[in-house]
VEXDREN-2710 file (C-alpha; in Angstrom, 1 decimal):
% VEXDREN-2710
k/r/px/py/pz
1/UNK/174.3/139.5/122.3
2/UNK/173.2/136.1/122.0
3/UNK/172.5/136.2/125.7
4/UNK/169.8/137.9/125.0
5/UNK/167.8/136.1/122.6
6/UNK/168.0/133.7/125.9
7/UNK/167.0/135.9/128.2
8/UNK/163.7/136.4/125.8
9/UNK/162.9/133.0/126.4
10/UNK/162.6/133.3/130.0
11/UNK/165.8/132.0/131.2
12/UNK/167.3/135.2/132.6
13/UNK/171.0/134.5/132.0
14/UNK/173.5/136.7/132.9
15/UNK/176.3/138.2/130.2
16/UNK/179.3/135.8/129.8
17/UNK/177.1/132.5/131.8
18/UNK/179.6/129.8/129.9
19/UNK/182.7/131.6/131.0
20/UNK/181.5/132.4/134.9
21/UNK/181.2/128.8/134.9
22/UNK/184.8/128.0/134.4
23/UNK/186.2/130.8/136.3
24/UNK/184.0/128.9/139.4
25/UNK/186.0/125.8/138.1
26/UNK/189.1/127.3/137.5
27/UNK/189.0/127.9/141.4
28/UNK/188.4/124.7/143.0
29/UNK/191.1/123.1/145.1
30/UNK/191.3/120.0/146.4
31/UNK/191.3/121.0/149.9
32/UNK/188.1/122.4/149.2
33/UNK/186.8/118.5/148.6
34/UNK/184.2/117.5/151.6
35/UNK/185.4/114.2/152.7
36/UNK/182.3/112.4/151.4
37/UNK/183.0/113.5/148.0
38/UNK/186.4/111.9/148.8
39/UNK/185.2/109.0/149.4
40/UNK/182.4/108.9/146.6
41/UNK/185.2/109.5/144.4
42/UNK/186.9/106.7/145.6
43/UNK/184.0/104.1/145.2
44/UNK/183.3/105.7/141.7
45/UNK/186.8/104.6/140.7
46/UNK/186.6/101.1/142.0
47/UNK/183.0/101.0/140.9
48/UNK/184.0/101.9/137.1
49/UNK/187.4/100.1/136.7
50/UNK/185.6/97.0/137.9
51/UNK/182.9/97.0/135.5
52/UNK/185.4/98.1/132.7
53/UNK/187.2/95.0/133.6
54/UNK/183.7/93.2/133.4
55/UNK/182.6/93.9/129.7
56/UNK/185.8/92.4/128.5
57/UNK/183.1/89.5/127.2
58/UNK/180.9/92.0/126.3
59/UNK/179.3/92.0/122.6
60/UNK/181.1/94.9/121.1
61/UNK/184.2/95.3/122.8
62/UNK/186.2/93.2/121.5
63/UNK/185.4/94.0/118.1
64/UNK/185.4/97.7/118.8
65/UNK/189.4/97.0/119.9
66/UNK/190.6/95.1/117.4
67/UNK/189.2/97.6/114.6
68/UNK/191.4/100.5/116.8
69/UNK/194.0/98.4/117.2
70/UNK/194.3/97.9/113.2
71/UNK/194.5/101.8/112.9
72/UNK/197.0/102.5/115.9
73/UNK/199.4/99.9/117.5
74/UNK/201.0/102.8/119.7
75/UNK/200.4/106.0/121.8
76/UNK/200.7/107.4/125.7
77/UNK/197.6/105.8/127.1
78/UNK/195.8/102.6/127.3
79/UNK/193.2/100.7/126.6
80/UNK/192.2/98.4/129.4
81/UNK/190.7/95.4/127.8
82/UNK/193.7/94.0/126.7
83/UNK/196.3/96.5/127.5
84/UNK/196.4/98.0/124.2
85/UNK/198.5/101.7/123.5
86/UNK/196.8/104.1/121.6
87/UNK/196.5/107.9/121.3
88/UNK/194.6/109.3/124.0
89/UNK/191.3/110.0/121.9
90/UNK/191.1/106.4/120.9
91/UNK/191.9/104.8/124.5
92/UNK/189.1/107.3/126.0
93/UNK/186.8/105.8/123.3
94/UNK/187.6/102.2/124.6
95/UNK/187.8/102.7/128.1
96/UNK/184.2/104.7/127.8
97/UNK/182.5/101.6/125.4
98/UNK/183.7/98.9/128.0
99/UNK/182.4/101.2/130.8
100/UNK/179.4/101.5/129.7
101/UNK/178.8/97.8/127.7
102/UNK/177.2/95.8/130.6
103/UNK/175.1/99.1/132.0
104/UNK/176.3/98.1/135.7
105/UNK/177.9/101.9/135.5
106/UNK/177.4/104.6/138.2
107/UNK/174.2/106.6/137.6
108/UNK/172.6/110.6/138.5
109/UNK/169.2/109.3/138.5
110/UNK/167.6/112.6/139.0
111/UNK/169.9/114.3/136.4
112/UNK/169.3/111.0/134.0
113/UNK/172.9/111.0/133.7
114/UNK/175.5/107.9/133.6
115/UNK/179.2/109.8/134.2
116/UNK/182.2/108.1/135.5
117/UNK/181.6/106.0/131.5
118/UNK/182.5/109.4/130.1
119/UNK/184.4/111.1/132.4
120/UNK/186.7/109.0/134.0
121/UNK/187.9/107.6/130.8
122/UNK/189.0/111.2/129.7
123/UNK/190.7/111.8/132.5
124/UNK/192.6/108.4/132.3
125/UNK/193.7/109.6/128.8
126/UNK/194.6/112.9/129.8
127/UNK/196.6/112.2/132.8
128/UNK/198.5/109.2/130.7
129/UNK/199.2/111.8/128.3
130/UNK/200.8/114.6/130.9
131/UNK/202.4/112.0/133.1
132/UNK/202.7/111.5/136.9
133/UNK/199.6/113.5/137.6
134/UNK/199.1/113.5/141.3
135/UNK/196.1/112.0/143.2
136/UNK/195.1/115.0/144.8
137/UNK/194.4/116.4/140.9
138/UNK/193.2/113.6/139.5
139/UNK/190.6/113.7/142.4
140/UNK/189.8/116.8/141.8
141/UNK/189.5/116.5/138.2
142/UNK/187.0/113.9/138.9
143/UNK/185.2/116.1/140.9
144/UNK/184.8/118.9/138.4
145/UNK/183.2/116.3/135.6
146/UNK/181.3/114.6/138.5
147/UNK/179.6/117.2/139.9
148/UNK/178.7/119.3/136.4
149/UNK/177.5/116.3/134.7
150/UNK/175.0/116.0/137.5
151/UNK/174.1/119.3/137.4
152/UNK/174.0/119.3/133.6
153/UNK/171.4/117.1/134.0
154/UNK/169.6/118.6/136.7
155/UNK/169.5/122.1/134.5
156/UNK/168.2/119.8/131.4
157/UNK/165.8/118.2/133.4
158/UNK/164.1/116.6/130.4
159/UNK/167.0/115.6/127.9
160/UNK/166.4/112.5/127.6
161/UNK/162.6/112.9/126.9
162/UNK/163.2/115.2/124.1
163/UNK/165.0/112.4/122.6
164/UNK/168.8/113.0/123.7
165/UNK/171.2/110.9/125.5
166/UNK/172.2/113.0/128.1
167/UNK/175.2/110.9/129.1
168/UNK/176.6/111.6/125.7
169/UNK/175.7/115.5/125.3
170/UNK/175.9/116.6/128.6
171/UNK/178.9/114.3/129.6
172/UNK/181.3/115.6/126.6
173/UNK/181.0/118.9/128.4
174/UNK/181.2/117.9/131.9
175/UNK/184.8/115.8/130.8
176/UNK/186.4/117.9/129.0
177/UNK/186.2/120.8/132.0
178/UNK/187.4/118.3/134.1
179/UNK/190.6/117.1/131.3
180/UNK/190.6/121.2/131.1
181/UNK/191.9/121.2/134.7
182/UNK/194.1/118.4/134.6
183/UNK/195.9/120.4/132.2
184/UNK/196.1/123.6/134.1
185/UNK/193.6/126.1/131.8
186/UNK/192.7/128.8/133.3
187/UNK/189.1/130.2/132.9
188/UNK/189.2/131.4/129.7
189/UNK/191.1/127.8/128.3
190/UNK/188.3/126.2/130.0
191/UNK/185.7/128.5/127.9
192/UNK/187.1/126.8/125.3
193/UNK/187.5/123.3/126.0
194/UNK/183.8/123.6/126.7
195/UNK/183.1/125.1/123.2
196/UNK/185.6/122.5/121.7
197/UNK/183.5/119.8/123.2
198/UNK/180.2/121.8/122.7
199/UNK/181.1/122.1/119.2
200/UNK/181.1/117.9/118.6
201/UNK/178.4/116.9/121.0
202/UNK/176.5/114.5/120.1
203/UNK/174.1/111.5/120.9
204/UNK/170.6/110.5/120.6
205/UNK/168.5/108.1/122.6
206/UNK/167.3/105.8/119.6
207/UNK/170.1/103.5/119.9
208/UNK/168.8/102.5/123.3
209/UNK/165.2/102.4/122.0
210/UNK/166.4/100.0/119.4
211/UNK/168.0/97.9/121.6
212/UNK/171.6/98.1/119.8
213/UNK/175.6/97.9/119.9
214/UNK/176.1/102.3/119.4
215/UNK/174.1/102.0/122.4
216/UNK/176.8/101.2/124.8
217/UNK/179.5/102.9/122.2
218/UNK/178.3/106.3/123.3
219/UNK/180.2/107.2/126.2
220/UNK/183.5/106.3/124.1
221/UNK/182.3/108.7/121.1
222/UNK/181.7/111.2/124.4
223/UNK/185.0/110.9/126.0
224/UNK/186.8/111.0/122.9
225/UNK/185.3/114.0/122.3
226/UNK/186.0/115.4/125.4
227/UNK/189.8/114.8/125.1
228/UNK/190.0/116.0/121.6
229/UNK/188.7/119.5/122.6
230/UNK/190.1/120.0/126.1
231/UNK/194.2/119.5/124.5
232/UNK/193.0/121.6/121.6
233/UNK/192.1/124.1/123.7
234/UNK/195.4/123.9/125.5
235/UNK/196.9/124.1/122.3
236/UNK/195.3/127.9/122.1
237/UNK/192.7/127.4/119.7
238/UNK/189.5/128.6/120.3
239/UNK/185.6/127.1/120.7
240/UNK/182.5/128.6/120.9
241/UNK/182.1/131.2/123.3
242/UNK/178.5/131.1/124.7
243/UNK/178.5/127.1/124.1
244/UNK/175.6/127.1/126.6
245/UNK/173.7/130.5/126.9
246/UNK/173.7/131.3/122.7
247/UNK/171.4/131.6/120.9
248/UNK/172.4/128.5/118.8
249/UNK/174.0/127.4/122.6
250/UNK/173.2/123.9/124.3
251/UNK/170.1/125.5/126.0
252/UNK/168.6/127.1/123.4
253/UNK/169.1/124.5/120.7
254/UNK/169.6/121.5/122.3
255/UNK/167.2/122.2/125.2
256/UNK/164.7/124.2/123.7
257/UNK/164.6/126.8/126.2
258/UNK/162.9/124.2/128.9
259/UNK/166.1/124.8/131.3
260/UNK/166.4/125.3/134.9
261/UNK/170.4/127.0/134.9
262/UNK/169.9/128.1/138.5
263/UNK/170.6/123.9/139.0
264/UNK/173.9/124.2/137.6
265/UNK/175.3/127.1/139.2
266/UNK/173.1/127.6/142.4
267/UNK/175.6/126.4/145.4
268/UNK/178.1/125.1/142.6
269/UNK/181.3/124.5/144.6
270/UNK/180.1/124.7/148.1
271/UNK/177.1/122.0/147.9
272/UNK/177.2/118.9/146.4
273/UNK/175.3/117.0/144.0
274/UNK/178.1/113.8/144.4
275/UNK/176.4/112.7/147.2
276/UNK/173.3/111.7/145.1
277/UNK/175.0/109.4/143.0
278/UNK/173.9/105.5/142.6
279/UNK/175.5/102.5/142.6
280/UNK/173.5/99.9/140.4
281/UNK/173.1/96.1/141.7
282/UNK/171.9/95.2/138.4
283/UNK/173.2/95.0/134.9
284/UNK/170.6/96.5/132.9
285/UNK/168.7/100.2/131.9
286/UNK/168.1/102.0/135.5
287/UNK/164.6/102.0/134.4
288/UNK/164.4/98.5/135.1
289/UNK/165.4/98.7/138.4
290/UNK/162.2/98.9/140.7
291/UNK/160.2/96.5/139.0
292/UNK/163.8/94.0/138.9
293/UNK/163.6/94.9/142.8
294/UNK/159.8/93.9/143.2
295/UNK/159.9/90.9/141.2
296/UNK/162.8/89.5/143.0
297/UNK/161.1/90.3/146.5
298/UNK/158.0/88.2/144.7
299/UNK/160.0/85.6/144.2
300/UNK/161.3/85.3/147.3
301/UNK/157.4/85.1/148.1
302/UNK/156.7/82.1/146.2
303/UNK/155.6/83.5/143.5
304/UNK/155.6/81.3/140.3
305/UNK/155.6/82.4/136.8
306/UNK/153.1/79.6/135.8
307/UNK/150.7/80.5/138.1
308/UNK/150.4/84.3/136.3
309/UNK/147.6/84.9/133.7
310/UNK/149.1/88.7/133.1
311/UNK/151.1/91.3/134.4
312/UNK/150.3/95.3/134.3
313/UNK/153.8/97.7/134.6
314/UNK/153.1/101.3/135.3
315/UNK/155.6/103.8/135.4
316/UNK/156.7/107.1/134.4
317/UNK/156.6/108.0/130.4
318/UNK/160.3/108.5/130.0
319/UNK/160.4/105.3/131.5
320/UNK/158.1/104.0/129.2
321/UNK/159.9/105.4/126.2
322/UNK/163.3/103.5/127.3
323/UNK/162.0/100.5/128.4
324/UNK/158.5/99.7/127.7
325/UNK/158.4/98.1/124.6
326/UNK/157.3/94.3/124.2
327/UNK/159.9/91.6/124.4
328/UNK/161.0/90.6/121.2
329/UNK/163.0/87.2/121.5
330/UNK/163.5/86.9/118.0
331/UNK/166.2/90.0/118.2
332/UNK/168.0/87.7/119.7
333/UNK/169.7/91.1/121.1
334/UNK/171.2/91.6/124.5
335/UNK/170.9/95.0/124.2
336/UNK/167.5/94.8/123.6
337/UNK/167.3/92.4/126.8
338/UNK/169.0/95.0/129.0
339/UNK/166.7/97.6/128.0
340/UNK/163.6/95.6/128.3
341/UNK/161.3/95.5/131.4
342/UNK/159.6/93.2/130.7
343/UNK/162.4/90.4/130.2
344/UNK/163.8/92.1/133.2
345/UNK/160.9/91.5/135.1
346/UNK/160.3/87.9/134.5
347/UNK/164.0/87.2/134.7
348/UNK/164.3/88.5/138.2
349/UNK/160.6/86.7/139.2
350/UNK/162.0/83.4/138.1
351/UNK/165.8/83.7/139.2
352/UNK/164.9/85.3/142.5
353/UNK/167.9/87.8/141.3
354/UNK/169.7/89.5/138.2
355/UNK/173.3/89.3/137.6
356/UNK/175.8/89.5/134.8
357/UNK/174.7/86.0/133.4
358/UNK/170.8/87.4/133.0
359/UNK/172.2/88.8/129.8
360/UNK/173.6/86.5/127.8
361/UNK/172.9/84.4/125.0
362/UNK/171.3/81.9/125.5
363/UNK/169.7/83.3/128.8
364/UNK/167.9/86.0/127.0
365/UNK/166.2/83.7/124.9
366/UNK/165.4/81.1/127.9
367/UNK/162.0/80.0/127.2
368/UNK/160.1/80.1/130.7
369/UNK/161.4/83.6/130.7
370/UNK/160.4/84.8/127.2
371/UNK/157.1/82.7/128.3
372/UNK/156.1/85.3/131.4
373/UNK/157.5/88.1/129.5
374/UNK/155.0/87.9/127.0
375/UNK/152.2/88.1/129.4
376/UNK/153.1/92.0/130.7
377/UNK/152.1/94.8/129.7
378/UNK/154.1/98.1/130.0
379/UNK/151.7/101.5/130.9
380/UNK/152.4/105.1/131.0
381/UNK/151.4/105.8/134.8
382/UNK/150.6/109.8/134.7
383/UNK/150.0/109.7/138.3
384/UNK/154.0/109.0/138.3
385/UNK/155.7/112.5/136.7
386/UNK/157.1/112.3/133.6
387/UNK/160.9/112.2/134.2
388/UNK/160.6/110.3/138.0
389/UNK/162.2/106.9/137.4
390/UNK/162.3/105.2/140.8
391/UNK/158.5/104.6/141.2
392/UNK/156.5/101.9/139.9
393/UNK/153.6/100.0/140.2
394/UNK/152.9/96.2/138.9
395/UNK/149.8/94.3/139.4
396/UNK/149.8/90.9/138.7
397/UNK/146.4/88.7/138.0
398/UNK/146.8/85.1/138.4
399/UNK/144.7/82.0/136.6
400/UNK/142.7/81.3/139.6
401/UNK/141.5/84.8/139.1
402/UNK/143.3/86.6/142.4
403/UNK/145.3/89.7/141.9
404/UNK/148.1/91.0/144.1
405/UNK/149.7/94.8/143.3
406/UNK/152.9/96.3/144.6
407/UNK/154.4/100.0/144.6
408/UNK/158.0/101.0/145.0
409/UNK/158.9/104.5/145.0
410/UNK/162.4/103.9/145.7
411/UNK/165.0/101.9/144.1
412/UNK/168.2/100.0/145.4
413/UNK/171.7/101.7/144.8
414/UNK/170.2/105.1/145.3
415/UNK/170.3/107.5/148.6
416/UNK/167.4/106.5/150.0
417/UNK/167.9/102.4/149.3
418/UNK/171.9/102.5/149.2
419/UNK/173.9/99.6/148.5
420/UNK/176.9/98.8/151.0
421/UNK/180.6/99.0/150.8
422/UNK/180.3/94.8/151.6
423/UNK/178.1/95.2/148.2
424/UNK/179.8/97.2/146.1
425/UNK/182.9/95.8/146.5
426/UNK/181.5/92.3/145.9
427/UNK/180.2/93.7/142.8
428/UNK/183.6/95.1/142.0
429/UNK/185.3/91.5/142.7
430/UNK/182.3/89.7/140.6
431/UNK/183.3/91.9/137.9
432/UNK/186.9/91.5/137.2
433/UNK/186.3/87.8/138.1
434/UNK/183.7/87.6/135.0
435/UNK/185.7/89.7/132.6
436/UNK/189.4/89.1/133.6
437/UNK/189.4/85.9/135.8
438/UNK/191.0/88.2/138.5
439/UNK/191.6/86.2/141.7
440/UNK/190.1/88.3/144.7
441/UNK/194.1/89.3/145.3
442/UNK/194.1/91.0/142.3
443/UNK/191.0/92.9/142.9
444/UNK/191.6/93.6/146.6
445/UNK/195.4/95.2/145.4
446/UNK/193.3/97.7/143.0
447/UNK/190.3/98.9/145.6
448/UNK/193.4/99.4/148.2
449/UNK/195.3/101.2/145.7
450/UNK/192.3/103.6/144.7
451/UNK/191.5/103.9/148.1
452/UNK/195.0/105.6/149.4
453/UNK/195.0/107.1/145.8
454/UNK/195.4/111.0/147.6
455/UNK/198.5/109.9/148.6
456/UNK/199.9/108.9/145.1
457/UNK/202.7/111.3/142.9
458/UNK/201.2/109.2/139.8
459/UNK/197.4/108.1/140.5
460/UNK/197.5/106.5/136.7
461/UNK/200.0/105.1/136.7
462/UNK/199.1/103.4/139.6
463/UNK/196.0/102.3/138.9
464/UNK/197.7/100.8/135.9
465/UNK/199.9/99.2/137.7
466/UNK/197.2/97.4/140.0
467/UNK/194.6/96.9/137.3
468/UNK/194.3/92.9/136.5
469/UNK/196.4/91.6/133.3
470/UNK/194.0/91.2/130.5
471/UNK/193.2/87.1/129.8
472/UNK/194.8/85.9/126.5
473/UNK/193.4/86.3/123.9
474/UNK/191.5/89.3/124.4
END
């Protein structure tokens, strides 16, 4: 068996690891749901719908709509910039782009992993597609992706450093278990939605390294991927079988081997890798996030840009590789911007903050920015491991020849630096205010909505119900 050939490589599996996987899923109840997961779930939902709502201005969106519109003008879900009906494959690939486009979404930042862009957009699709799925399963469902997609992550602990984005890979799987569920599959129908998914996953990291539009596109390509094989699979056709333990499996070729499985399945159902989850304050690569965090507390010191001769970043070399390359203004590329610590860095120094407007032409090409952005320099810090991403450490030397330097090993939105329900639910009205010109009545009748969403016969149709009208136009 193919089991074995991993088993040679040190990882120790055990026969028939993909399928003792789902039959774990196939198990879970809703009942069985901590009430902190509950509520994480919750906030997820209001956290991704409003940034969804956001990125209706985002470069990409609306472009990426009206090419799907031109190939499908009906179907049983929907997109939600602009209320558009298509098939469900083609409204999970919007929702996931526009949850993803303004990288404001919910992040696993020790699994590397962005995962209510991938998976709640499959699940959107899939319940629109049944009809009148309850809360309690649509909670659940969320759950299932939730949780694995951490642990994905956690098990492939260096995805992205080998060159994969493991929102796209790792989050097709996670989704289409969770679709799997919604539809009722028992273990072995989850066995093969996961080698339906398995089978198309896909995804690198050079669209973020060259600061581009497939960048945010991802999670859509991942989603749709995930609802394509979870109703085949319901449909009775069949995937690969050891989609993660083969010897052509996710571990072995995907991961080369440098797994840790006992992450994924260690506790799996009983302890809870929800509970790790971020929030992110701002709207840019996670990898930005310290520095953003110390430059804005030097602001707030009096720090001023023209008073720096040069600025050292140091920080982990995964880091590094996402975010560490010079700005180049002459890109003229918000994606670049987002992706960028050092615009992100002088932004946040100058503005004293970073919001949706700090990416957006013409901001991103604001001279006094672009100015102090030119004067950093980006380091791989191998005192920081490889794969950490909340510490950092910036030294900046002034003209009068002083030098100040500041470390941050934690980073706001996470556990240990948390943003507040008064915070995120600013963030959420912000949001749909920017994207949708939602009046804080709309917003507020969509976070109550989500937030009593256990006690709803139809959680979908629901959230459609409350979710702001799209502007004209778009």
């Amino acid at each position: 068996m193919s089991t074995a050939n991993a088993a040679e490589n040190g990882l120790n599996l055990p026969p028939d690891f993909s399928l003792k996987l789902c039959e774990n899923i196939a198990a879970w109840r809703y009942e069985d749901l901590p009430e902190s997961v509950v509520r994480m779930l919750k906030f997820f939902l209001i956290d991704t719908l409003g940034v969804i709502g956001g990125a209706s201005k985002a470069p990409g969106i609306a472009e990426l709509n009206q090419r799907l519109s031109r190939w499908e003008s009906s179907g049983s879900a929907t997109g939600l910039v602009g209320g558009r009906r298509y098939s469900p494959p083609t409204a999970a690939m919007a929702n996931g782009a526009a949850a993803h486009a303004l990288d404001f979404d919910d992040m696993h930042d020790f699994g590397r992993v962005h995962t209510n862009c991938v998976v709640l957009p499959t699940l959107l699709a899939t319940a629109q597609d049944i009809g009148a799925v309850s809360g309690k399963d649509f909670l659940l469902a969320l759950a299932i992706g939730t949780e694995l997609h951490a642990r994905l992550g956690l098990a492939c602990y260096d995805s992205l450093g080998k060159g994969w984005h493991p929102t796209m890979v790792l989050g097709t799987l996670a989704a289409s278990l969770a679709a799997g569920r919604l539809l009722k599959l028992d273990a072995e129908g989850l066995r093969n939605a996961l080698g339906m998914a398995y089978h198309q996953a896909s995804g690198s990291a050079q669209s973020m390294r060259d600061g581009v539009i497939s960048k945010r596109l991802g999670p859509g390509f991942a989603a749709r991927a995930a609802v394509v094989g979870a109703f085949l699979a319901a449909d009775g056709l069949t995937g690969t079988r050891e989609s993660l333990e083969g010897s052509a499996g996710l571990f072995a070729l995907y991961e080369r081997n440098q797994v840790k499985p006992e992450l994924l399945m260690d506790g799996l159902g009983k302890t809870w890798r929800i509970d790790e989850y971020s929030f992110k304050p701002y709207p840019g690569c996670r990898c930005n996030h310290t520095s953003i965090g110390i430059a804005i507390g030097l602001h707030n010191e009096g720090i001023v840009a023209e008073d720096i001769e040069a600025v050292e970043i140091r920080m982990g070399e995964v880091n590094w590789l996402t975010v560490g390359i010079p700005y180049e203004v002459s890109r003229d590329s918000v994606v670049h911007a987002q992706f960028n610590v050092s615009y992100s860095f002088a932004r946040a120094l100058i503005d004293g903050e970073v919001g949706l407007h700090s990416y957006q032409r013409p901001a991103i090409s604001d001279p006094r920015v672009v100015a102090l952005a030119e004067k950093v320099r980006v380091v791989v810090d191998t005192t920081i491991g490889k794969t950490e991403i909340a510490p950092a450490t910036i030294k900046l030397t002034f003209k009068d020849g002083r030098t100040m330097t500041v470390r941050k090993s934690t980073i706001k939105g996470s556990q240990q630096e948390p943003m507040t329900d008064q915070e995120l639910l600013a963030k959420f009205r912000s949001c749909l205010a920017y994207g949708m010109n939602a009046a804080p009545d709309d917003a507020s009748r969509l976070a109550q909505t989500i937030l009593n969403l256990e006690n709803q016969a139809d959680a979908v149709g629901v959230m459609m119900w409350a979710f702001p009208e799209a502007p004209a136009g778009r």
